[in-house]
C-alpha positions as CSV (number, residue, x, y, z in Angstrom):
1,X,-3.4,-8.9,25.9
2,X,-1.5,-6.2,27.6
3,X,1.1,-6.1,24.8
4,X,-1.8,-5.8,22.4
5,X,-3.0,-3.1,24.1
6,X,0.3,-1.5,24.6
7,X,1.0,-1.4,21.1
8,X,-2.4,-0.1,19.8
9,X,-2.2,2.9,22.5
10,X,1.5,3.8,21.2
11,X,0.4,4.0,17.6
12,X,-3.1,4.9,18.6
13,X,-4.6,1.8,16.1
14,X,-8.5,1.4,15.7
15,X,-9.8,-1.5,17.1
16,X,-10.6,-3.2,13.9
17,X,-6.9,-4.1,14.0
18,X,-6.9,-6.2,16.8
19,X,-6.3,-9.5,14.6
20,X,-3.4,-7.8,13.2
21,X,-1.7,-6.8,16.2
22,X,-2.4,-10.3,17.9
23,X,-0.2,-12.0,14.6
24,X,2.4,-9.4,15.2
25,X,3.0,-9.7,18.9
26,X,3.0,-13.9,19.0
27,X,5.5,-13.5,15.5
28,X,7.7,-11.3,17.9
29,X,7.2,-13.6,21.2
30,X,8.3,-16.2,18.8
31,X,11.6,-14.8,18.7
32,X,12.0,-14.0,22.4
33,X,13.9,-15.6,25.3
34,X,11.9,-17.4,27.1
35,X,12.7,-18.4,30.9
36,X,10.5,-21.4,30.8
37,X,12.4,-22.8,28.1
38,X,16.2,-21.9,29.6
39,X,16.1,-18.7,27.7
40,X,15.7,-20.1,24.2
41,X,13.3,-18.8,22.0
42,X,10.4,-20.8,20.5
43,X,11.5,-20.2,17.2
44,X,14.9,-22.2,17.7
45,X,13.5,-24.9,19.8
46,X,10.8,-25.2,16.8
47,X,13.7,-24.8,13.6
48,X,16.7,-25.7,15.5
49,X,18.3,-22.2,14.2
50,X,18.7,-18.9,16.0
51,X,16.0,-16.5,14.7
52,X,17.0,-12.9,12.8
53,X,15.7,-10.1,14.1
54,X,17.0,-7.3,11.9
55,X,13.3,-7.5,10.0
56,X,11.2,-6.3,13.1
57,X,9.7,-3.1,12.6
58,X,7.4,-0.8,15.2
59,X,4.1,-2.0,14.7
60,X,1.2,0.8,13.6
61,X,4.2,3.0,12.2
62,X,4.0,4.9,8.8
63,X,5.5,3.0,5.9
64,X,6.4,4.2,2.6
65,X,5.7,1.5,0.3
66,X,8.0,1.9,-2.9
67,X,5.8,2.0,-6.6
68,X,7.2,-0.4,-9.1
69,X,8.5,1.2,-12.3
70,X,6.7,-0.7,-14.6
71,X,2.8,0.8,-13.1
72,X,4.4,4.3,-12.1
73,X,3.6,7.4,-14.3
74,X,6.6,10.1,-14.5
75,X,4.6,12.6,-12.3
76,X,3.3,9.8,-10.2
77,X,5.0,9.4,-6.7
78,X,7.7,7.0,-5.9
79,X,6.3,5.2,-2.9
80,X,2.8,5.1,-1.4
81,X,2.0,6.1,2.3
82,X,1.3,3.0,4.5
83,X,0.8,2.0,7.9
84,X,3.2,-1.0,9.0
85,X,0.7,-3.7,10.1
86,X,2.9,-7.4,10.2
87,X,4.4,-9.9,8.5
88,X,3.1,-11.9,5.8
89,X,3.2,-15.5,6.7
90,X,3.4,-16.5,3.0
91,X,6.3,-14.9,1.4
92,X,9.0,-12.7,2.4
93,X,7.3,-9.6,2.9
94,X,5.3,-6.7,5.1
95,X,1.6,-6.4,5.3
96,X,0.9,-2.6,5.2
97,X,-2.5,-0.8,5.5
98,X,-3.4,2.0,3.1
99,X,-6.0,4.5,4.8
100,X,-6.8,6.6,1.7
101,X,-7.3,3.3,-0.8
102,X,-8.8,0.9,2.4
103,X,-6.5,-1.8,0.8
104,X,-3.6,-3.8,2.3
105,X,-0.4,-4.7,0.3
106,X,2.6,-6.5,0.9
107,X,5.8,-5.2,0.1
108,X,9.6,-5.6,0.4
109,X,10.7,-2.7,-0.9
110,X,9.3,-0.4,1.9
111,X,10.8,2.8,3.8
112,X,9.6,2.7,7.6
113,X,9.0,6.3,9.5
114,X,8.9,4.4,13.1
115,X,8.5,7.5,14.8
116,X,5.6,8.4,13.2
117,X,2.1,7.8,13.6
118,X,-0.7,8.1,11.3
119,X,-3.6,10.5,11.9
120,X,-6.2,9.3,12.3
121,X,-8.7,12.4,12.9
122,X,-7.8,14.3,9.8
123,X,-10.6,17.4,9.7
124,X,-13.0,16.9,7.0
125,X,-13.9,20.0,5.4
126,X,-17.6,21.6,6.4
127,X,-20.4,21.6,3.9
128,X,-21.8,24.8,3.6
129,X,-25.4,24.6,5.2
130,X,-28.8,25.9,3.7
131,X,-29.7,28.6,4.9
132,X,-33.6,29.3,6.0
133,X,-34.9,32.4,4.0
134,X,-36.0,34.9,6.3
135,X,-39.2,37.2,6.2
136,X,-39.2,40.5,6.6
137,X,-42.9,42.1,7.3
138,X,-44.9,39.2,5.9
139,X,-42.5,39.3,2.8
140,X,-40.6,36.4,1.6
141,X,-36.9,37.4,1.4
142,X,-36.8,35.5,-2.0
143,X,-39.6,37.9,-3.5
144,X,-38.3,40.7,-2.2
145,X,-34.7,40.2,-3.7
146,X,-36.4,39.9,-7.2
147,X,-38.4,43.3,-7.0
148,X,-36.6,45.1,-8.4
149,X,-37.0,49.0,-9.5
150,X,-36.5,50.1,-13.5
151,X,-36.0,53.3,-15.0
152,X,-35.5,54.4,-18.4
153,X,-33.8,57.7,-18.7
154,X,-33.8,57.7,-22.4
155,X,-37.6,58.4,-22.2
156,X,-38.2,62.5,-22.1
157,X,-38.3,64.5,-19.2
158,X,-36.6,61.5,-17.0
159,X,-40.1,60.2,-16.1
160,X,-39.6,57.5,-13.9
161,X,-41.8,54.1,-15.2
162,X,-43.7,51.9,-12.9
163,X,-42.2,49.4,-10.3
164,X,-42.3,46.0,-11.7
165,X,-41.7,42.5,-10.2
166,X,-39.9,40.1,-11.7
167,X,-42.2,36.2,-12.0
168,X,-40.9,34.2,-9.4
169,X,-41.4,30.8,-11.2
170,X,-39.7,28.7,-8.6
171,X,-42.2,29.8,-6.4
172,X,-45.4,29.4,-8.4
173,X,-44.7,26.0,-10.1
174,X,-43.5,22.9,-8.4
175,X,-41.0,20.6,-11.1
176,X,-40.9,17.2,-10.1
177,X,-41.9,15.1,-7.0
178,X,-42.6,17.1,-3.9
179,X,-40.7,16.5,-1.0
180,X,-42.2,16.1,3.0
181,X,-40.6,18.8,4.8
182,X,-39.3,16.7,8.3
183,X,-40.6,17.8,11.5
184,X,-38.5,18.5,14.4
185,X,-39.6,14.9,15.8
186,X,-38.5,13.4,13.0
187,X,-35.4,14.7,13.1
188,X,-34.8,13.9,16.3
189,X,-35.3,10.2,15.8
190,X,-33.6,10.2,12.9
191,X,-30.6,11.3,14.8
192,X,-31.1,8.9,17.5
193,X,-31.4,6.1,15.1
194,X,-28.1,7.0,13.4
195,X,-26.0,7.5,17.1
196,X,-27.8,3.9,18.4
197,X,-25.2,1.2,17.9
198,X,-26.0,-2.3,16.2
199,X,-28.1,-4.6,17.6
200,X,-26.9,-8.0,19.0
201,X,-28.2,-11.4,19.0
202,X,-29.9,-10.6,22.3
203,X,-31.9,-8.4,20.5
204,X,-32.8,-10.0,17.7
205,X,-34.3,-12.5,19.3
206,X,-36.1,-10.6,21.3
207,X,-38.2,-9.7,17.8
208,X,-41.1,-12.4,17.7
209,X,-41.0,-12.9,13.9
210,X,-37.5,-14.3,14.8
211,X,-38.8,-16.5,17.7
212,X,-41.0,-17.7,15.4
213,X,-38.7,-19.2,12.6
214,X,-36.0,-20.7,14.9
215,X,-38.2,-23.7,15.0
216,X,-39.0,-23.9,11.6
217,X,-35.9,-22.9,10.0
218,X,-33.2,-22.7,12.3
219,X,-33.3,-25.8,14.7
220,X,-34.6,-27.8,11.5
221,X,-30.8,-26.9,9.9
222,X,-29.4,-27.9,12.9
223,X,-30.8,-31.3,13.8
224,X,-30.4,-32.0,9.8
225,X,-26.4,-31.2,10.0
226,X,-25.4,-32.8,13.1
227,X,-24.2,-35.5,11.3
228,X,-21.9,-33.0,8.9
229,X,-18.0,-32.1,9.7
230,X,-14.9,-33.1,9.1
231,X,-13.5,-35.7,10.5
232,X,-9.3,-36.2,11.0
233,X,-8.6,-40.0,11.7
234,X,-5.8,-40.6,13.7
235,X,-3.0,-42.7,12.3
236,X,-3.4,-41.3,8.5
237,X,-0.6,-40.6,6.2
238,X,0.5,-37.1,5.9
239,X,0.2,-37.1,2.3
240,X,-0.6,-33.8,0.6
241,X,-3.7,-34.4,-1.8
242,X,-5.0,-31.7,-3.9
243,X,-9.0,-31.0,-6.1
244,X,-9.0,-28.1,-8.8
245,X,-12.2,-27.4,-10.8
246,X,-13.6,-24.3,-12.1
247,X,-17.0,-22.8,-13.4
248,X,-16.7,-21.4,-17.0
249,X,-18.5,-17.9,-17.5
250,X,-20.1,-18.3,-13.7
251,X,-20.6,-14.5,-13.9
252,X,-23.3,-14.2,-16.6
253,X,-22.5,-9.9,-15.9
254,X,-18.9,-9.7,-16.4
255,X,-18.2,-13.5,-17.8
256,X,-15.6,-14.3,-16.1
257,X,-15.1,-17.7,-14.4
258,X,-14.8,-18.9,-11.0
259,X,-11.6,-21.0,-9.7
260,X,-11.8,-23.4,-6.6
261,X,-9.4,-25.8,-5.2
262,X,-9.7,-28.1,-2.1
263,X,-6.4,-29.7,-0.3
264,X,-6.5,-32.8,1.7
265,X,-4.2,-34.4,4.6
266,X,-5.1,-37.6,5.6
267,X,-9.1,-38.1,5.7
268,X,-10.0,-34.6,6.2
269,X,-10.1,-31.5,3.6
270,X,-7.9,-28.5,5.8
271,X,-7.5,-25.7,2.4
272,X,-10.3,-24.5,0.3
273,X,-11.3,-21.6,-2.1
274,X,-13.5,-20.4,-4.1
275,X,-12.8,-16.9,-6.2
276,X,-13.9,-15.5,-9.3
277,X,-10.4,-15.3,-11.7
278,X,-9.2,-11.6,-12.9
279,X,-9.5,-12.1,-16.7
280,X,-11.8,-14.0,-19.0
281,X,-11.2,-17.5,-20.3
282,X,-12.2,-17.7,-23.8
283,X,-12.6,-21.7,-23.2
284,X,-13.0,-24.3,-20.7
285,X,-9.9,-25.5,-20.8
286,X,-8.2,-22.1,-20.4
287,X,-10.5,-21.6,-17.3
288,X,-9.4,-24.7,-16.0
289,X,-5.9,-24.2,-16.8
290,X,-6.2,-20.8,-14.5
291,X,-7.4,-22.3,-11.8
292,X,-4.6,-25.0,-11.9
293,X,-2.1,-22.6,-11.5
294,X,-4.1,-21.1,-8.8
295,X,-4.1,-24.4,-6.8
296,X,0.1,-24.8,-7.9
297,X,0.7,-21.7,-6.0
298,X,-1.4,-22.9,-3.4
299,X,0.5,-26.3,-3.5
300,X,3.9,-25.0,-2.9
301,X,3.2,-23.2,0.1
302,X,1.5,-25.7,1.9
303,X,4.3,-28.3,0.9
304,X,7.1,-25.6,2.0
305,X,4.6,-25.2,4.9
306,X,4.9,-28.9,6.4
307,X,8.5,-29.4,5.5
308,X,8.8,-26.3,8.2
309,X,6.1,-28.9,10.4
310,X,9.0,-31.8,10.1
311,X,6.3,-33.0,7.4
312,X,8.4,-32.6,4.0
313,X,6.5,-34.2,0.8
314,X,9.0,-36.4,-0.3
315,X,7.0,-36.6,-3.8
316,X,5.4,-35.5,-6.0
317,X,1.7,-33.8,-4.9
318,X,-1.0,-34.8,-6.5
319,X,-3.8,-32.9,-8.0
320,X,-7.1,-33.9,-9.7
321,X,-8.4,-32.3,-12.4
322,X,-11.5,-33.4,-14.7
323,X,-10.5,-31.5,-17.6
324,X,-8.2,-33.6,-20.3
325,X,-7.3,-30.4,-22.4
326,X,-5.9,-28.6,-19.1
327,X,-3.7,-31.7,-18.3
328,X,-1.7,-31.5,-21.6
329,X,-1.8,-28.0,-21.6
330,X,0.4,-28.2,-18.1
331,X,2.9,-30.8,-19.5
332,X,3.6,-29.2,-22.9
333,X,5.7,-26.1,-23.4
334,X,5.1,-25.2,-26.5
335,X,3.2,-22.5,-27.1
336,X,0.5,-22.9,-29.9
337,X,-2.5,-21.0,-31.4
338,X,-5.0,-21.9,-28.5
339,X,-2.4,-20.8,-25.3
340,X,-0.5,-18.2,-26.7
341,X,-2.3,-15.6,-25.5
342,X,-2.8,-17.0,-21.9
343,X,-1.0,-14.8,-19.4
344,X,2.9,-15.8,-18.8
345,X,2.1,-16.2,-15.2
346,X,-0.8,-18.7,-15.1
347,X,2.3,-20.9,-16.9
348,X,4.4,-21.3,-13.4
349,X,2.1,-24.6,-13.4
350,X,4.2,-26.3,-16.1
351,X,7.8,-25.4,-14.0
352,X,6.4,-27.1,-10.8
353,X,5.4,-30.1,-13.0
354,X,8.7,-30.4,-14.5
355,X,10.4,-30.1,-11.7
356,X,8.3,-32.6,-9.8
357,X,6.7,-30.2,-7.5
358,X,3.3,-31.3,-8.5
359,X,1.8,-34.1,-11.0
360,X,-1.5,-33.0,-12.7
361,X,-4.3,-36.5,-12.8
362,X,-7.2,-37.0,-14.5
363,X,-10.2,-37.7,-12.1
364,X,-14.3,-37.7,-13.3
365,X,-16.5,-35.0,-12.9
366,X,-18.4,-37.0,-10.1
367,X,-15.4,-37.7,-8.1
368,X,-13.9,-33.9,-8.4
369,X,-14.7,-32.6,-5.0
370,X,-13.6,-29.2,-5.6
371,X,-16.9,-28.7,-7.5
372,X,-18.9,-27.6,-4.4
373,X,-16.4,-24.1,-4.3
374,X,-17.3,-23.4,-8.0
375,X,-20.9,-24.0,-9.0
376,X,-24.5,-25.1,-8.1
377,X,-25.1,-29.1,-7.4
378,X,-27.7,-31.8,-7.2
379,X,-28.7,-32.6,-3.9
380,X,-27.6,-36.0,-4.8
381,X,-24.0,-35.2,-6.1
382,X,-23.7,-32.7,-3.2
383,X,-24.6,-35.4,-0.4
384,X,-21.7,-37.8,-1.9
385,X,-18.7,-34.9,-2.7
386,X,-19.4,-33.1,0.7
């Protein structure tokens, strides 16, 4: 933890990238003599190959991030400013951190500044205040800016006319709801609440409408689920097994679909999701096909990832789907009135199929276990898939 330290006080990084800076430093230990080990690194021991070092970058430095041409505008910028936070662990690539957008990316094409450091306390601009009105003698200051003093010197003789004083409407007439004034005690605890930080789980049991439902609700869950995990049986064949299901038009607000994919080693499930796909299937079987790609991509890396275990899949992986339509759709290449318009990159499924990557099965709806990551299910069905 020193090193973490060390490298968040160079770069002075917030603490909420603590997780990032932990990756980084055991990816650079990785690659670092060791005297425990005769002064080999880890890496080699591990791959059998000396590790290349020409990628590592100062961690928490800026990082210009270059804009691809096809999204960039002629007056747009060529290359975004970043914060260097990693390495990705699944492709060929750095994680960076953009302040101004909250998002991170991962890039090759990136431009490091490792001298720099971003700035974090950037001054905010001040909001101009209200201002009290002030009252002069018993007079408000806001009546006594619309009194105002008239003249008309087309009248004859220059006889000056009467003081007048303009309405003040604003004053007289309220529009809307009327609004408390807070009192200085208010204010005060308003401002303690907002300085106080969060409470923790000492706390919030210290509430006695809390106390009260751990026995009902709480410790009711618990003694129900003890049963519940998953279990890795020793002695089980490494074989990568894979579940791909989706939920057409889950999001009755934007209609879009969900995907969900489960992989299995062994007994034991290890890689899940469940996320809501980026454009809208017009039919079941397009959702489905979409989150068959989905669970391809996934496929690859974790069959690149064991060959890098000593693990390689030999063949082909498996995956389950309980959609007929999706199945053909992944072996055929033509490209016909109900595909055409399917985005060219939910069709990387049909190279990993021909190439023997992955083989795309037919299983029933009651067997496909990647149902629980994409919709709502009977107790009964749920018991038997979970």
């Amino acid at each position: 933890m020193d090193i973490v330290r060390s490298m968040m006080k160079a770069k002075s990084m917030p603490k909420e990238f603590w997780a990032e800076v932990v990756s980084c430093v055991v990816h650079v230990l990785n690659r670092c003599p060791s005297r425990s080990i005769q002064k080999n690194t880890p890496y080699e021991l591990w791959s059998g190959k000396k590790p290349n070092i020409s990628h590592l970058k100062v961690f928490g430095c800026v990082a210009y991030a270059h804009v691809p041409d096809a999204i960039q505008k002629k007056l747009d910028d060529k290359a975004n400013k970043c914060i260097f936070i990693g390495y990705s662990s699944e492709t060929k690539g750095y994680k960076l951190f953009n302040p101004d957008t909250g998002k991170a990316i991962i890039s090759r094409d990136v431009t490091f500044d490792e001298q720099g450091v971003w700035d974090w306390k950037k001054e905010e601009p001040e909001s101009p205040q209200p201002r009290a009105p002030m009252y002069m003698d018993g007079v408000d200051e806001r009546e006594e800016q619309t009194q105002q003093s008239f003249s008309d010197s087309s009248t004859s003789g220059g006889r000056p006319r009467r003081e007048s004083q303009l309405p003040t409407c604003l004053n007289d007439y309220v529009v809307g709801d009327t609004i408390d004034h807070l009192t200085d005690e208010d204010v005060v605890n308003f401002t303690l609440f907002a300085n106080c930080d969060p409470v923790d789980f000492k706390d919030v049991v210290a509430y006695d409408r809390w106390v009260k439902a751990m026995p009902k609700r709480i410790l009711r869950y618990i003694k129900g689920t003890q049963g519940d995990g998953i279990l890795y049986s020793k002695g089980q064949s490494i074989e990568l097994l894979g579940y791909t299901d989706s939920d057409w038009v889950g999001d009755t607000v934007e209609r879009k679909s969900t995907s969900g994919y489960a992989f299995f080693i062994g007994s034991g499930v290890f890689s899940w999701s469940s996320k809501k796909q980026l454009v809208i299937a017009l039919s079941t079987a397009e959702a489905e096909y979409i989150a068959a790609s989905n669970c391809a991509t996934q496929a690859v890396w974790l069959r690149r990832m064991l060959g890098f275990l000593q693990h390689k899949q030999d063949d082909s992986t498996m995956v389950f789907c309980d959609n007929k339509s999706t199945i053909e759709l992944t072996k055929n290449p033509v490209f016909h009135g109900r595909s055409k318009h399917i985005d060219i990159k939910y069709h990387f499924i049909r190279d990993l199929v021909r190439e023997n990557e992955i083989a795309v099965n037919y299983c029933k709806s009651e067997d496909q276990v990647a149902d629980i990551f994409t919709k709502g299910l009977k107790m009964k069905t749920l018991m038997k898939l979970k």
